[in-house]
C-alpha positions in Angstrom: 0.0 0.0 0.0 2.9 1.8 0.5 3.0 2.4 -3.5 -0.5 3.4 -4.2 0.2 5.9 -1.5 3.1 7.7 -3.1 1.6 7.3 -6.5 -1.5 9.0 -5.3 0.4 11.3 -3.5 2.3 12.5 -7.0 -1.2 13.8 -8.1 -0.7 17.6 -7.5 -4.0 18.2 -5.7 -3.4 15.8 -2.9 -1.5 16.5 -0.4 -1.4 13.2 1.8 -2.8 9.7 1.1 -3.3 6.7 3.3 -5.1 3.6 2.1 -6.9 1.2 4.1 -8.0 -2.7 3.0 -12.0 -2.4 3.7 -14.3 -5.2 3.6 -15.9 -6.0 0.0 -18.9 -8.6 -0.6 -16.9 -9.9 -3.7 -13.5 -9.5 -3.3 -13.6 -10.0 0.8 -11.3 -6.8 0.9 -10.5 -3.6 -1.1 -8.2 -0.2 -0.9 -9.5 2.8 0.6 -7.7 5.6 0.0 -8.5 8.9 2.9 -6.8 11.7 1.1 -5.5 15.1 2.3 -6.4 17.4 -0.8 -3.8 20.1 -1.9 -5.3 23.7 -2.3 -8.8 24.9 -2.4 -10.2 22.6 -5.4 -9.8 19.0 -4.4 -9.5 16.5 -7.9 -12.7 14.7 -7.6 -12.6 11.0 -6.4 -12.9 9.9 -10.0 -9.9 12.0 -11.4 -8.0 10.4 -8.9 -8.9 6.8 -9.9 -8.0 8.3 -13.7 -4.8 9.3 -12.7 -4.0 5.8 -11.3 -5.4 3.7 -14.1 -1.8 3.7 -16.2 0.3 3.9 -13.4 -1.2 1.0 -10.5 -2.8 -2.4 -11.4 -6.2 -2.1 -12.5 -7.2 -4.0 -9.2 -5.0 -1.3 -6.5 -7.3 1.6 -7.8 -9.5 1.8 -4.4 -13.4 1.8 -5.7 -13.3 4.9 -2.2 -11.4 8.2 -2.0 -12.4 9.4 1.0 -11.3 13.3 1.6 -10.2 14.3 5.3 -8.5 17.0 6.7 -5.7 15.5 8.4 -4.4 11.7 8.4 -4.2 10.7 12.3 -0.4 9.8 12.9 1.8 7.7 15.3 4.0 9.6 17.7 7.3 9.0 14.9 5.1 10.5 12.5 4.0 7.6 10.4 0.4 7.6 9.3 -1.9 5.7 12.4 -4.1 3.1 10.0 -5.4 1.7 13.4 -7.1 5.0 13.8 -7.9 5.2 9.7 -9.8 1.6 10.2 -11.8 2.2 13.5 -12.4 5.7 12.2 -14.4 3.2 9.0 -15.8 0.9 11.9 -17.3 3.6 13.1 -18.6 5.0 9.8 -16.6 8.1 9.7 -14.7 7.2 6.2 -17.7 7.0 4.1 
């Protein structure tokens, strides 16, 4: 995940990305990506999934962008996905 992250990150309207595995009825788990956005006009969940299609496998391109405002981190500074999934459990990341 650490890939998809910097390659969503290279988009210039994002300013951080974490991605999650979520729970999926048909593939038991997919990639959630919570994203940071860069600037006052955010790209649009789609335009993100466009700017991954020829640079990620068709199947790492997260079917949920999720924008928040900050991405919860670990006291070194590394982003917290403990906090990203329970913030999902508890229907925050939607």
């Amino acid at each position: 995940t650490v890939e998809l992250e910097n390659t969503i990150m290279a988009h210039p309207g994002i300013l951080e990305a974490a991605v999650i595995a979520v729970p999926d009825q048909q593939w038991s788990e997919r990639p959630l990506a919570a994203v940071v956005p860069a600037g006052d006009q955010p790209p649009s969940a789609e335009e993100i999934r466009e700017f991954l299609a020829d640079k990620v496998a068709k199947f790492w391109i997260p079917d949920q962008v999720v924008f928040i405002d900050e991405i919860p981190k670990t006291s070194v500074g590394k982003f917290d996905k403990k906090v990203l999934r329970a913030r999902y459990a508890e229907g925050e990341l939607k």
